[in-house]
VOLO-847338 format. One record per residue: x, y, z of N, C-alpha, C, O in turn. Coordinates in steps of 0.02 Angstrom, whole numbers, plus 50000, padded with zeros to 5 digits. Example, Ala and Ser with C-alpha at 12.3 -4.5 7.8 and 13.67 -1.06 7.14 Angstrom:
2
506604971650390506154977550390506604983550390507124983450423/506424988850354506844994750357506455000250394506705005750402/
//
This chain:
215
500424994050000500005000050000500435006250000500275011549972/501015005250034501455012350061501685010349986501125012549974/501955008249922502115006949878501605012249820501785017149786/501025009349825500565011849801500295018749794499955021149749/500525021549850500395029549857501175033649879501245038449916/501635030249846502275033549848502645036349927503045040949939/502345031949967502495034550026503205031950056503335027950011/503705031650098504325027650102504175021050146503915021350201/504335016750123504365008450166504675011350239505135015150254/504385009050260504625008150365505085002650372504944997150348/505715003950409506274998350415505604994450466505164997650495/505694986350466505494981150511505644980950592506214980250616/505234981250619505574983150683505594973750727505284968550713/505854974450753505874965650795505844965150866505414960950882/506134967950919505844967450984505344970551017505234968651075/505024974950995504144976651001503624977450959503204981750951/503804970050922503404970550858502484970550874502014971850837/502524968150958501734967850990501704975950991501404978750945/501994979451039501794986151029501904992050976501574997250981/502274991450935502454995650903502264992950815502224997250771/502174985650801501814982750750502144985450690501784985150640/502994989350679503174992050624502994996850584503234996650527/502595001750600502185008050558502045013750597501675014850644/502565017950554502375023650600502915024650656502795027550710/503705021150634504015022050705504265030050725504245032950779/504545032950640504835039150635504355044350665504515048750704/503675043050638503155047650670502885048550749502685053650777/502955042750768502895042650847503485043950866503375044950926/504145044850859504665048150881504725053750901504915056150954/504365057450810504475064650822503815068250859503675074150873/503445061250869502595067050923502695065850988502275068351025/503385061051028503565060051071504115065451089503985068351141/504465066751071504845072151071504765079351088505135082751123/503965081851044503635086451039503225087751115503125092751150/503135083951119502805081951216503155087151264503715087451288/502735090151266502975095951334503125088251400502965082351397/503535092851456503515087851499503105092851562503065098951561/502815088151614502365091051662502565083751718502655077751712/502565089451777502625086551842502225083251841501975082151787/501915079551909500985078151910500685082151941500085080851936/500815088151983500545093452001500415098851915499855101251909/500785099851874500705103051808500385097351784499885100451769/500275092751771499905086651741499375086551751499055084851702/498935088351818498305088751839497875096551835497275097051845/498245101151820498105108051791498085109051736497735113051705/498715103351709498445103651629497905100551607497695102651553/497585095951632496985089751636496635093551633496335094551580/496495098451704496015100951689495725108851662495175111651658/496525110551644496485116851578496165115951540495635118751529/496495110451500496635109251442496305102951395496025103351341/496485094751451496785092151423497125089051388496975083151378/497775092151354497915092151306498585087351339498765086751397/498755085451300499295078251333500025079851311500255082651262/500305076551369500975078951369501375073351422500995069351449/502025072851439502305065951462502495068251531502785073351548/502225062151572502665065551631502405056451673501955053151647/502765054051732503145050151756503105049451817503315053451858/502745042851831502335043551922503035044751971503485040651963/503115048752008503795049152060504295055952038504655059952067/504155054951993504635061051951504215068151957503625068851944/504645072751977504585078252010505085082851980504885088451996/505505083251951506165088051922506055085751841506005080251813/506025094251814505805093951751506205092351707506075090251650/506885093451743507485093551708507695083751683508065080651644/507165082451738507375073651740506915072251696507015068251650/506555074251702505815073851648505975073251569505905068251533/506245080951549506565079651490506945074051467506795070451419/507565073451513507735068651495507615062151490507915058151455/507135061251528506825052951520506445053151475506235047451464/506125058851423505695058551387506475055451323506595049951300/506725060051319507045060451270507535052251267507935051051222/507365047651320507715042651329507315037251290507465032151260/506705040851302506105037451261506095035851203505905030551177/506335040851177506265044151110506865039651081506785036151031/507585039851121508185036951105507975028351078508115025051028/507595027251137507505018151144507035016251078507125012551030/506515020351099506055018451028506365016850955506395012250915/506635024750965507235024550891507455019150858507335017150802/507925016450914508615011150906508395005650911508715001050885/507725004350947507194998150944507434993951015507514987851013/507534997951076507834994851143507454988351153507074986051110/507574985551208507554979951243507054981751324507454983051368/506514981951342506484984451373506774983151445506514986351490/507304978351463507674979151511508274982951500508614984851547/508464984451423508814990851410508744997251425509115001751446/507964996651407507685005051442507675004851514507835009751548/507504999851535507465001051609508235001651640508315003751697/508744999851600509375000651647509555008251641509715011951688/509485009751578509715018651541509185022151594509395027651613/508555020251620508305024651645508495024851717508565029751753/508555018151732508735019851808509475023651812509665026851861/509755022951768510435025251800510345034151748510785038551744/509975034251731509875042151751509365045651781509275051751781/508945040251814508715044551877509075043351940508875046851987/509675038151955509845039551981510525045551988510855046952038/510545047751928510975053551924510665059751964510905063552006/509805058951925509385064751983509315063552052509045068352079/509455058752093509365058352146508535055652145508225056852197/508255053052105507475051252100507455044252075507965041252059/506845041752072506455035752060505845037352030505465041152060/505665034851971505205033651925504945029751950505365025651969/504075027151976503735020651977503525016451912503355019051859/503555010051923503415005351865503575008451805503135010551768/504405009151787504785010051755504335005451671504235008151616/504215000851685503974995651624503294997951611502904997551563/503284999951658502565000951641502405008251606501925009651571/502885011951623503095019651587503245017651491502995020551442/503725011651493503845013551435503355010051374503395011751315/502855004551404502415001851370501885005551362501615005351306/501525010751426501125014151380501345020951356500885024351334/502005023651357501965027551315502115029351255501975034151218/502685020551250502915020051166502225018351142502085020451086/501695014651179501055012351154500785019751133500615020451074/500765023051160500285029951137500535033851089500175036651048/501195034351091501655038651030501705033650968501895036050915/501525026450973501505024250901500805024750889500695027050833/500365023750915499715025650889499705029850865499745029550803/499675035650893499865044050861500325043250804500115047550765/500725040950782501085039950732500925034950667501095036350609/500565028650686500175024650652499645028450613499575027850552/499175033350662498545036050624498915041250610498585046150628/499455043050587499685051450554499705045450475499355046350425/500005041950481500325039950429499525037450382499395039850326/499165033550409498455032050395497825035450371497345034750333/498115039550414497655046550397497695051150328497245054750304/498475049850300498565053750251498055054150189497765049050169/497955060150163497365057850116497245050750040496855047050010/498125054150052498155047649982497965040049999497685036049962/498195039150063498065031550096497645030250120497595024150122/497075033950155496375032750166495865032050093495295029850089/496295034750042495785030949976495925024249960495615021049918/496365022349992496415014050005496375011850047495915007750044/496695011950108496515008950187496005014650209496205020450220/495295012650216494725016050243494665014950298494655019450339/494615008550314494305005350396495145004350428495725004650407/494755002750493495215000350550494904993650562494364992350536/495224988850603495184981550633495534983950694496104986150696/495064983150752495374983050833495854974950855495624969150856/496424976950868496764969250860497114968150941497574971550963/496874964350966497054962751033497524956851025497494952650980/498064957051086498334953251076497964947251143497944947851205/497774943251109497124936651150498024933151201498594931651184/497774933351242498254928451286497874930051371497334932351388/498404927751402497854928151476497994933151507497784934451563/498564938251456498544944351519498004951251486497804956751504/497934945551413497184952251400496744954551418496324950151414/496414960851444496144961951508495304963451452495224966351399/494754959351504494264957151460493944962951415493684962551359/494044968451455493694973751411494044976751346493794980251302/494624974451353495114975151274494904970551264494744970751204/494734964751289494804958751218494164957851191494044953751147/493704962051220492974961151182492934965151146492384966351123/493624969851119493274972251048493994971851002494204976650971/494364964551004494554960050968494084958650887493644954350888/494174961450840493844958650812493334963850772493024962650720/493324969950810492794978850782493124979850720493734979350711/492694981250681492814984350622492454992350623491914993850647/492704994650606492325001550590492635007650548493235008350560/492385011950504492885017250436493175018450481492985016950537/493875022550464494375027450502494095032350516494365035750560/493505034650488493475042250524492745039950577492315044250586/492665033050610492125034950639492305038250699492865039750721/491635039350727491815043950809491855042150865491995045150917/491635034650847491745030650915492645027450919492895023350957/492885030750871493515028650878493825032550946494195029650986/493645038950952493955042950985493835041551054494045045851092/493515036151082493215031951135493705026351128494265026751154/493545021751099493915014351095494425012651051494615006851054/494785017550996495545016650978496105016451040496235020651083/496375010251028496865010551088497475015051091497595017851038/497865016251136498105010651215497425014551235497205020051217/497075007951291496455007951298496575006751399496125006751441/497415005951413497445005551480498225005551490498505003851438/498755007151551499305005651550499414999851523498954995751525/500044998151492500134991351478499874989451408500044984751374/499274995651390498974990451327499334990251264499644994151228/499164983351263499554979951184498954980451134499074976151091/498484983051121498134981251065498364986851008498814990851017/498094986550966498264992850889497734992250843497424987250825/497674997850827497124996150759497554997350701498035000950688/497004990650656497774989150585497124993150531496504993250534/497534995650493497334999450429497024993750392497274988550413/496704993050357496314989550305495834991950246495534997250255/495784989750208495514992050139494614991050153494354987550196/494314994850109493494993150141493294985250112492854982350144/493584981550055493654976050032493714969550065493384964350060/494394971750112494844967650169494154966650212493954961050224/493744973350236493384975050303492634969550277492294965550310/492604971650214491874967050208491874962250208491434959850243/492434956050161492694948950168492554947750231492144943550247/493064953350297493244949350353492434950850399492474949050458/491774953850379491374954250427490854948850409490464945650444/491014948950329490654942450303490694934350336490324929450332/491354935950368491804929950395491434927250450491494921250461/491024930850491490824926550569490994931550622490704936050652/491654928450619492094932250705491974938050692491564939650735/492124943850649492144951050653491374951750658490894947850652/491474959850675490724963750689490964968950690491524970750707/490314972950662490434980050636490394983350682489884982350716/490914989150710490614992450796490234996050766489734992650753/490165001750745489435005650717488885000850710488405004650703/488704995950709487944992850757488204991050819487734989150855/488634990750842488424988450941489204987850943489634986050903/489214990051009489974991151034489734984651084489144983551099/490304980451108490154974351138489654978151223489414983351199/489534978051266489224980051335490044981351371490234987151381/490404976351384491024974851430491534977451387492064974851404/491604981551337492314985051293492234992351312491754996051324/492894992851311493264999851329493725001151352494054996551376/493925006251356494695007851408494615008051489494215011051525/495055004551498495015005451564494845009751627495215014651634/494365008951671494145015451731494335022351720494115025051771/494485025051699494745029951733495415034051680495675039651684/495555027551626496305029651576496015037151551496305042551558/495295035951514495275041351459494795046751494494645051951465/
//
């Protein structure tokens, strides 16, 4: 498809191919980057300014550490880290600040998760490629740490521009692994014709959504 509308091939990525799924890495780099950083005292003023989103880090309190852990982010994503790689680069520069980050893993899964989304739908969105990939497919990754209300909408089809996306496009909770994959309206009708899929524009499952409290 990226062939098709002259757009550049994405190098293959291999150790977060669950979260990051290869598309869109350069773009979630540079919207990660762009991320103001905020304490959680500025985090909760901005919430409720604004909220307009920006990165900031349960424990972390110094902005100056802030930056830089964003930008560590940004480094790991890049180079395609390990995430006990990220977790060593990060601890040993917060412990340069004299601080501690909580659930370090859990920092970098949902926020490489959120900066490739944002980067996935830039690339998706473009006009030339939505005259071919129209719809989305909600794709969970099914195993036992899938938490039931992601995994009941395993399987949604619905166009890219619907509005219930802006509800149930994931990361849908810390931690979440799901993504929505681009697809052709062709791909979308075959696969609803199929059984398992269902169209979310008639019925969103009862038990799907993001988690308490994420969005």
């Amino acid at each position: 498809i990226l062939r098709d509308v002259d757009l550049p091939l994405q190098t293959a990525r291999g150790e977060f191919s669950e979260v990051l799924g290869g598309v869109g890495v350069d773009q979630a780099v540079e919207y990660l980057k762009s991320l103001p950083v905020a304490t959680r005292s500025d985090w909760e003023a901005l919430l409720a300014e604004s909220q307009k989103t920006a990165f900031t880090a349960a424990g972390v309190e110094s902005k100056a550490a802030l930056d830089e852990l964003r930008n560590l982010v940004a480094k790991a994503l890049a180079e395609d880290w390990s995430p006990s790689e990220f977790e060593k680069g990060a601890t040993d520069l917060l412990t340069k600040f004299k601080t501690e980050a909580g659930a370090l893993r859990t920092l970098w899964n949902t926020v490489t998760a959120t900066a490739m989304a944002k980067g996935r739908e830039e690339m998706l969105t473009d006009p030339d490629v939505v005259k071919i990939v129209s719809f989305r497919l909600y794709d969970a990754i099914m195993d036992l740490r899938t938490r039931p209300n992601h995994a009941a909408l395993d399987g949604g089809i619905a166009p890219w521009d619907w509005p219930g996306w802006e509800e149930y496009a994931p990361p849908n909770g810390f931690n979440c692994r799901c993504t929505l994959v681009g697809i052709t309206n062709a791909r979308a009708q075959s696969l609803l014709g199929a059984g398992f899929y269902f169209d979310l524009t008639d019925h969103v499952p009862f038990n799907a959504g993001p988690d308490d409290g994420f969005k």
